[in-house]
C-alpha positions in Angstrom: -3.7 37.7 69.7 -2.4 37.0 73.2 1.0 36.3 73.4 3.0 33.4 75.5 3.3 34.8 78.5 -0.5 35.6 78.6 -1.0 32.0 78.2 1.5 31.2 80.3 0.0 32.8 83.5 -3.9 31.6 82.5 -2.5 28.5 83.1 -1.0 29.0 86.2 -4.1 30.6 87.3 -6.1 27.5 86.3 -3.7 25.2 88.2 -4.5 27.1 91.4 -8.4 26.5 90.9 -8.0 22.9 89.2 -5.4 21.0 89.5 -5.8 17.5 92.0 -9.3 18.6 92.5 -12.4 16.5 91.1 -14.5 18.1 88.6 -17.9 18.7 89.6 -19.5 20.5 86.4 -18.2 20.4 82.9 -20.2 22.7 80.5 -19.0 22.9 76.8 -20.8 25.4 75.0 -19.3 24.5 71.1 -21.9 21.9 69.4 -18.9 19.4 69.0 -18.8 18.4 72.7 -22.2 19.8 73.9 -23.2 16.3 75.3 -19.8 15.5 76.8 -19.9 15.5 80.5 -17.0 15.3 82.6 -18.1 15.3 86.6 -15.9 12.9 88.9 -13.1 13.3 86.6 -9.8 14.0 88.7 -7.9 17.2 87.0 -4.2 15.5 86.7 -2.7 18.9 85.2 -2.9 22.4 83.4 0.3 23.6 81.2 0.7 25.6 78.6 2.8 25.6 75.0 3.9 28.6 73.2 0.0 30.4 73.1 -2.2 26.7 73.4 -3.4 25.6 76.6 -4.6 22.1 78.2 -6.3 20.8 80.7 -5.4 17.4 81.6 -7.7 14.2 83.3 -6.8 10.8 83.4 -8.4 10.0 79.7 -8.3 13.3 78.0 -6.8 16.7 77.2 -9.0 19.6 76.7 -7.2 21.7 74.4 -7.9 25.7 74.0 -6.5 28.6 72.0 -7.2 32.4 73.2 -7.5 33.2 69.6 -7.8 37.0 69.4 -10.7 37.6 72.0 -10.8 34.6 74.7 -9.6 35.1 78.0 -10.2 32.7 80.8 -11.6 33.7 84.3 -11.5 31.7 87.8 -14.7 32.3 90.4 -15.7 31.2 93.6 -18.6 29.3 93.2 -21.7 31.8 93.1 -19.5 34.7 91.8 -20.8 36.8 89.3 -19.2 36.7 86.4 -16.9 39.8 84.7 -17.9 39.2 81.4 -21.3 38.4 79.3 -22.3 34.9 80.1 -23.3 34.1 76.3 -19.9 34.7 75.6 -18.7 31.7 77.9 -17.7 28.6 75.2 -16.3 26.3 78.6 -17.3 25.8 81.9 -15.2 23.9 84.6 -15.8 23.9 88.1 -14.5 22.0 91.4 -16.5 22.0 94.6 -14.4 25.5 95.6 -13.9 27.2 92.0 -15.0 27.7 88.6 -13.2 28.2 86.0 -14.9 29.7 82.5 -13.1 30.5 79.2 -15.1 33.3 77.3 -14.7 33.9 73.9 -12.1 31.2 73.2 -11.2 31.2 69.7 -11.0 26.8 70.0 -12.2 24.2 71.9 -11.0 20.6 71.6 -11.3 17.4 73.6 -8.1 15.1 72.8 -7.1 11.5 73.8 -4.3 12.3 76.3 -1.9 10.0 73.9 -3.2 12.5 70.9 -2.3 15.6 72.9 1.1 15.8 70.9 -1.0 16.6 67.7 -1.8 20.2 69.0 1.9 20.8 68.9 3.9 19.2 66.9 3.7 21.6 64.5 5.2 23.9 66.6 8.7 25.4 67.4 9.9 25.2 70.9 8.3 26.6 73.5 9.9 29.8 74.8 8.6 29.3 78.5 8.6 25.5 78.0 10.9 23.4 80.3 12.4 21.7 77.7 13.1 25.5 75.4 16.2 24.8 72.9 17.2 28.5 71.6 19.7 25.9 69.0 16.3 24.5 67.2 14.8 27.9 66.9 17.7 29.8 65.2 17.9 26.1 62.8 14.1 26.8 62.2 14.5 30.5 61.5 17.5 30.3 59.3 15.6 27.6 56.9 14.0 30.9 55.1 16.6 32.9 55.2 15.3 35.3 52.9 12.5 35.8 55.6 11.8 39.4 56.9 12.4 38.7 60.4 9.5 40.3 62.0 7.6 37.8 60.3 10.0 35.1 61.3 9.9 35.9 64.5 5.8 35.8 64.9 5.5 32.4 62.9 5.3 29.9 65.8 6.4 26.9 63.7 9.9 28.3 64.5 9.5 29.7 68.1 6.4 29.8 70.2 5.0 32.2 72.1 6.0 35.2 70.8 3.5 37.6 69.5 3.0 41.3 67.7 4.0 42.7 71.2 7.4 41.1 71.7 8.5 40.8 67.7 8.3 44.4 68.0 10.5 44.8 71.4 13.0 41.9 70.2 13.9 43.9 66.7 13.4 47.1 68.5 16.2 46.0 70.8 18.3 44.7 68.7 18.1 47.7 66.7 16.9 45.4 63.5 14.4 46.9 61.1 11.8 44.3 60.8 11.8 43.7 57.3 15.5 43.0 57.8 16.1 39.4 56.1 16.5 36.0 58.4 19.9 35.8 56.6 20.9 39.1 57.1 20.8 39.5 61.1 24.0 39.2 62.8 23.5 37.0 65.9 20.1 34.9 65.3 21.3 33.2 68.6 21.3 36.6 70.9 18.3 37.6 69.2 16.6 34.6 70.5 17.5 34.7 73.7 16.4 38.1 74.0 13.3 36.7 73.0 13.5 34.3 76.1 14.4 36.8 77.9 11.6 39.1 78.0 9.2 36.5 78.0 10.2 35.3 81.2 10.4 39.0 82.5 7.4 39.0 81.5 5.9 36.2 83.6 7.9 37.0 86.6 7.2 40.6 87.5 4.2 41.1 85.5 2.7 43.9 84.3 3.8 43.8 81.1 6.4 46.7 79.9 7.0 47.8 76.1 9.9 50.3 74.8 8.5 49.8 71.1 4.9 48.3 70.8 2.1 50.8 71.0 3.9 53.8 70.5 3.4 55.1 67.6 4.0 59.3 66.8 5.9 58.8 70.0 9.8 59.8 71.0 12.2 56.6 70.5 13.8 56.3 74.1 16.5 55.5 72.5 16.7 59.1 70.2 14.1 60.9 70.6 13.2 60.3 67.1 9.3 59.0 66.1 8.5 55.6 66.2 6.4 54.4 63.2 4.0 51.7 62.9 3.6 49.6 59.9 1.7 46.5 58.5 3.2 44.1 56.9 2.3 41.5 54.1 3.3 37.8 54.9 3.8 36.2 51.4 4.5 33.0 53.4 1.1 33.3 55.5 -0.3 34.6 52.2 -2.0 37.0 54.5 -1.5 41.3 55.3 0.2 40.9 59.0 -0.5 42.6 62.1 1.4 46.0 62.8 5.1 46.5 63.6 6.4 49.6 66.0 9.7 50.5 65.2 12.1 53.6 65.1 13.7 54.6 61.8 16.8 56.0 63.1 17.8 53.2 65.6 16.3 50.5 63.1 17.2 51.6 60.1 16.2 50.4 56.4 18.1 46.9 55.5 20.8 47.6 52.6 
């Protein structure tokens, strides 16, 4: 699943070709809204929070999630698309771009008053404006018997982190991830790693990882081998994604 900062910069990317310009084409391809036409609607605004995404007019917010496989694209008008046009669930275009989501894992037009709904839910926003690393250690220390590679990926407590960067906080912290919430030293510097990276991340993209993806690979830390591991979330009630870590710098808890 696409972390925060993936989010993060689709948005920005849709701001260039949307926002203050007047849709001319609105195309949603999910049965729901499949009649719902929104030509001469002014785009006010396109943001982001933690891994959801909205696109703002005057009367409503269309809300969409990248789920595992979406992605959105921006064209010039006439541009042959990069990816398989049946894939394409939403279609948004100006008079000078077009922006299509493919694959989005959801799709939902809100009442701009109802746009809160999306997210309240939620834990503050790592690249939000308004990010309070104080609510996300209070959130995270509520189960404090929590592996904290778990903790870390549930985005009722922070969002936008996902398996990429819960991997590369513990990694450098030198936590093991199945480390209890209750049992890790500084929560708070932990979490601002967490910012940290994130906004590294957005900054000077590419991406860069010290931990994620390198399995059977030398720790650059000690040369040991890193290890990857699934996990089993008995709060998701669901087997979790995998976790790279090293067991020499991140050893066993107790």
């Amino acid at each position: 699943m696409p972390e925060g900062d993936t989010v993060f910069l689709a948005a920005a990317r849709l701001r260039r070709a949307l926002d203050g310009k007047t849709l001319t084409r609105s195309d949603f391809r999910v049965p729901r809204y499949a009649t719902l036409d929104l030509r001469g609607q002014p785009v006010e605004s396109v943001g982001s929070y933690g891994k959801h995404l909205f696109v703002r007019t005057p009367a409503v917010s269309i809300h969409t999630h990248l789920k595992m496989e979406g992605v959105w694209r921006t064209y010039q008008p006439g541009q042959k698309w990069t990816r398989p046009g049946f894939t394409a669930r939403l279609i948004l275009a100006t008079a000078d771009a077009e922006a299509v989501g493919f694959s989005l894992g959801l799709v939902e037009v809100l009442r701009r008053a109802d746009e809160h709904t999306a997210t309240d839910h939620l834990g503050p926003d790592l690249l939000g404006p308004n990010w309070d690393p104080d609510e996300a250690v209070r959130r995270l220390r509520e189960q404090p018997d929590r592996p904290i590679g778990l903790a870390l990926l549930d985005q009722r407590n922070l969002a936008g982190i996902g398996n990429i960067y819960r991997s590369e906080v513990c990694y450098l912290h030198r936590v093991h991830p199945e480390t209890p919430v209750g049992a890790v030293g500084d929560l708070r510097t932990m979490v601002d790693t967490a910012h940290r990276i994130l906004t590294e991340a957005v900054e000077r993209p590419p991406r860069r990882t010290l931990a994620y993806g390198r399995a059977d690979q030398p720790c650059r830390r000690c040369g040991n081998r890193m290890v990857v591991r699934m996990a089993t979330d008995e709060v998701a009630e669901r087997a979790d994604r995998s976790i790279y870590f090293c067991p020499r710098c991140q050893p066993v808890p107790g």
